[in-house]
N, C-alpha and C positions, 0 to 999 in steps of 0.2 A: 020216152019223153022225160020219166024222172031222171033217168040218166043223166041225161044232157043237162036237163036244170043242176042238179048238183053236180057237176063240175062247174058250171059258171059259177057257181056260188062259190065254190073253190080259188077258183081265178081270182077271182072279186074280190076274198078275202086275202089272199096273196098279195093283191095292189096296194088295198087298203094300207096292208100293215107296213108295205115300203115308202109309202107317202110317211106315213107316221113316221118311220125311222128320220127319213128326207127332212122332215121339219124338225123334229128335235134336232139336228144334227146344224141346220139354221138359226138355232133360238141360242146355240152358245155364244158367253159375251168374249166382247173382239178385245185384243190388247189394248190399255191406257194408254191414253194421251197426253204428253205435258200440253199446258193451257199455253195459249199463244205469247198470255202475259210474264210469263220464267223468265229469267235471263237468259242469258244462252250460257253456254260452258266457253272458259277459257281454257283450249289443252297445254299443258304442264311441259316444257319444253326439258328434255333430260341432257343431262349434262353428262361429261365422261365421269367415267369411274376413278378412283386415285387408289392403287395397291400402296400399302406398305410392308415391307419388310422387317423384320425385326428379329431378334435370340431369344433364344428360352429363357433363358436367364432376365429379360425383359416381360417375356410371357408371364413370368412367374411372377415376376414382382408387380404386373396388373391385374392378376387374377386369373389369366386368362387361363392356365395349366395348373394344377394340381400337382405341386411334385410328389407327396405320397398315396396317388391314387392306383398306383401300380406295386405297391411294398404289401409285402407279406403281412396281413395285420399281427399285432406285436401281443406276444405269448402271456395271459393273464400269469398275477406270480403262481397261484393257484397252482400252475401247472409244470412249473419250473424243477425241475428234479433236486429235491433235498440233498445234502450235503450228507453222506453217513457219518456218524459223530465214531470217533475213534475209539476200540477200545479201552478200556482203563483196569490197568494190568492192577489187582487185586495185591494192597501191601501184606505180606506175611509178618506175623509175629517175630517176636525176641528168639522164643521159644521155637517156632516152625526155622529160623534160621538157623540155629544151632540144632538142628535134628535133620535137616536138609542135605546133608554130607556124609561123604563116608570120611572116619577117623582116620588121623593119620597115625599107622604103626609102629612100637618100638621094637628096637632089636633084644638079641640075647643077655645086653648087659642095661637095659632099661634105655636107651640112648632112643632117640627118634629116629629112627631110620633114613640116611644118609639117599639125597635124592640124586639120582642118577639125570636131571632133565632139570634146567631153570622153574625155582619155587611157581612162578605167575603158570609157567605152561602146566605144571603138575598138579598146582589145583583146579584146572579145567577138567580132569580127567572126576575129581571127588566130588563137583556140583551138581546134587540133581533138579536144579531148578532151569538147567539147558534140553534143551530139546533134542532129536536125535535129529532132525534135520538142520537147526543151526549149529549140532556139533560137526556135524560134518565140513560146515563150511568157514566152524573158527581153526580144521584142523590145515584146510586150505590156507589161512590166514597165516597161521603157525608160521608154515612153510615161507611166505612170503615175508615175514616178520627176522627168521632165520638168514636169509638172504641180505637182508639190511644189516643186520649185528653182524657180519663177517664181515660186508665193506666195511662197516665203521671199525672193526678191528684192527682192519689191513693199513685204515688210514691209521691208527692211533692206538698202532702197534708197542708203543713206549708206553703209554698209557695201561696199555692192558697187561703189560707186564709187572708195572708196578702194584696192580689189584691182583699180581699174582705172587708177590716175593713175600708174603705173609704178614704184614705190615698192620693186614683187616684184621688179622687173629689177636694180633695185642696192641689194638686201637684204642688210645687213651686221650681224651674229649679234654681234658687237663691239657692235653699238648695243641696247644697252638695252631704250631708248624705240619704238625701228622695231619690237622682236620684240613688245612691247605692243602693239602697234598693230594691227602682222599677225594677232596670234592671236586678238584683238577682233573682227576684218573677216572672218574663217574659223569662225568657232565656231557662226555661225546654221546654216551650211552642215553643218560636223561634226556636229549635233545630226542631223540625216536619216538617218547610221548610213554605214560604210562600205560602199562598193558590192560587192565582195563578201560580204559579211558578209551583208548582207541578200536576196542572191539564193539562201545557203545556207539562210537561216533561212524564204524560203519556198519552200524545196524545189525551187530550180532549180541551184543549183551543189552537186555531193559534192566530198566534200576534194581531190579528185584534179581538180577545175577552180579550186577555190580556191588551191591549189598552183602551176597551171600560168596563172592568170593574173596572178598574184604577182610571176612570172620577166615573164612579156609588159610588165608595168608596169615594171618595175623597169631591164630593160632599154632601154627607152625614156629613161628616166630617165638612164639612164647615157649613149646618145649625147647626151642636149641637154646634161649635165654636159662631156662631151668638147667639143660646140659651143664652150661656152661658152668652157671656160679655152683654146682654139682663137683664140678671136675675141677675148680680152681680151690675148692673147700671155703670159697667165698658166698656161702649160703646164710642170712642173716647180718652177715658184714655192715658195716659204713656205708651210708648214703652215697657217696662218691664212688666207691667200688661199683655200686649198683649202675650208676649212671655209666660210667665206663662199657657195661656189658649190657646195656642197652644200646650203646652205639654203635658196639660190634655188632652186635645182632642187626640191627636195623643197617649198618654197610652191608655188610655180608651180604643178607637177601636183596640189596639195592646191585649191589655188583655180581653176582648170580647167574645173573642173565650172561652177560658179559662172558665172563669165566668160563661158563658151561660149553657155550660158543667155540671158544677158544680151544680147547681141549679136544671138540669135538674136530676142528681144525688138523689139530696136531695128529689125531690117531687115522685121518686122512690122508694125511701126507706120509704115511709110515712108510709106503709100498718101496718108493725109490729116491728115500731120504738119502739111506747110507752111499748110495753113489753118483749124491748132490755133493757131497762134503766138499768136494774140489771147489766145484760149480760156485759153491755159496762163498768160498772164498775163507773158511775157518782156518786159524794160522797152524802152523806145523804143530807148537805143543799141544793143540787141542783135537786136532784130527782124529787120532785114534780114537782117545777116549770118545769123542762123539759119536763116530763110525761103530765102535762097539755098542756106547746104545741104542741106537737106531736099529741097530741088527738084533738087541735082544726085544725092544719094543716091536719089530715087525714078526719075530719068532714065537712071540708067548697068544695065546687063545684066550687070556684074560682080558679083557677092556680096559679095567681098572689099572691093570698091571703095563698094559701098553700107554697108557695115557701117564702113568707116575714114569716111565723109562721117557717120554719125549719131552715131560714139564724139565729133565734132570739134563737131559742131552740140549736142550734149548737153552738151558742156560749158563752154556760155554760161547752163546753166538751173540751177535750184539745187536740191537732190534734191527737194524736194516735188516740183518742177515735171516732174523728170524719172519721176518714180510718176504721175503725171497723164497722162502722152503713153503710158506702157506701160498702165495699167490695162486698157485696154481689148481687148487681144490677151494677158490670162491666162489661160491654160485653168484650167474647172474639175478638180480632183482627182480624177477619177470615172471616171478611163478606166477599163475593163475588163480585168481580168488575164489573162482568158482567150485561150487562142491562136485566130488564125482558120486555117480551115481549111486546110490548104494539103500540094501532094502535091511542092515542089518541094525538091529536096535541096541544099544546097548543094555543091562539087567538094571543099572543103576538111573536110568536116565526117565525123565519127566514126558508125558506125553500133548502135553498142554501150547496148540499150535496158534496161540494168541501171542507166543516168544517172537518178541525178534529175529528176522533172520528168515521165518517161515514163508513171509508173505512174499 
């Protein structure tokens, strides 16, 4: 019997509690009501749509785009890569420039030794303020520089003849007429530019070889001036004498160039001079003798000795004829500026690759 009582009581309370659920679930309140007194709603009747079209360029100018929304934002200067400031090639002394060089030599009878090679090229060899890599490439230059001074010879073959009939040796600044002449016979040559000038302007000499080859020249200049009034026994002489051989001095080394060229030309052409003579068109009384120097100029192993027999043979012929015998040993203008390779230093030369030329 207690059994059965508590399960009804079980049951019982099982009811119970689903009624209670049953009612609560009755007591929640119902959705509001509008009051009868509202108005009612008017609904909103929609109308069509209107697209418009338009350009960016219209977009932009309403706002509607952002033309720099897509750019790379722009680099503060902060981080702008500086500029490296150049170097600043260190001026040498008075004194560092005159001890920069090697001397130039005198011979056995005190004379300054007689240059085998245009003054401007041979003082490149005694500056040590060039570097071994910009000499290499002013020896390129040389080359290239060579090649011009032949054409302008060949053009203004009358010309160089006259800087060769010795006219520079007893040039007298008193005469008029000789400085016309002079400055006629040098002027094809001056137009090429002066030699250092031009080794700055492409980048092989800084001022500081400009400087110091300046003093190399100049002092040269001054022992063949010394030579001179030496050997004329016009040492201490009258102010006009003086000036006279100053001007020789200063043509001379201005035509130098020129001349050296020239010669160099002529002991070119030695090989098969003597059986051009036809060819060149030299008249019958002068044939022989010319054909004889040619043949002793292309026989002798001296330089100096080959070059004095063609200056002598040359001038039996009349410039045309002497641009006829050289044409053929002109180089073209085309050498290459470039330095070649090379690891060898020289003893006298500067190591300092701040030079021109290096970079």
């Amino acid at each position: 019997m207690k059994s059965g009582t508590r399960n009804n009581g079980m049951v019982m309370l099982a009811a119970v509690a689903g009624l209670a659920f049953g009612a609560a679930a009755q007591m929640s309140t119902p959705p509001a009501q509008k009051p009868e007194s509202w108005p009612k709603e008017t609904p909103v009747e929609t109308g069509p749509t209107k697209h418009e079209t338009i350009s960016v360029e219209e977009a932009i100018r309403r706002g509607m785009i952002n033309p720099d929304a897509n750019k790379a934002p722009a680099t503060s200067p902060q981080a702008q890569p500086q500029p490296v400031p150049a170097k600043v090639e260190p001026t040498l002394t008075k004194e560092q420039m005159h001890s920069s060089y090697d001397q130039w030599e005198r011979d056995g009878s005190g004379h300054v030794v007689k240059l085998d090679r245009p003054l401007q090229w041979a003082a490149v060899d005694r500056n040590r303020t060039i570097t071994p890599a910009t000499r290499k490439k002013i020896e390129a230059f040389i080359e290239q520089r060579r090649a011009k001074v032949e054409q302008t010879i060949l053009n203004n073959i009358e010309k160089v003849r006259e800087l060769d009939s010795g006219e520079l040796e007893t040039f007298s600044i008193s005469e008029r007429e000789n400085l016309g002449k002079v400055l006629a016979a040098t002027k094809p040559f001056t137009e090429l530019g002066q030699f250092a000038s031009e080794l700055k302007k492409a980048d092989l000499f800084t001022q500081n070889n400009v400087q110091q080859h300046q003093i190399i020249v100049d002092d040269y200049r001054r022992l063949m001036l010394d030579d001179m009034k030496r050997d004329s026994g016009a040492v201490g002489t009258e102010k006009n004498n003086n000036t006279d051989f100053v001007a020789r001095a200063m043509f001379l080394t201005m035509a130098d160039e020129a001349r050296q060229v020239y010669y160099w030309m002529l002991a070119d052409s030695v090989n098969d001079a003597a059986t051009r003579v036809s060819q060149l068109g030299v008249s019958p009384e002068n044939a022989p003798k010319v054909t004889e120097l040619f043949n002793q100029a292309k026989n002798t192993n001296d330089e100096a000795q080959r070059i004095s027999k063609m200056r002598e043979a040359v001038a039996f012929l009349t410039p045309e004829q002497t641009r006829q015998l050289l044409e053929p040993v002109v180089k073209p203008a085309t050498a290459s500026a470039a330095p070649a390779n090379s690891n060898a230093v020289p003893s006298n030369a500067t190591s300092d690759a701040s030079k021109a030329g290096d970079r």
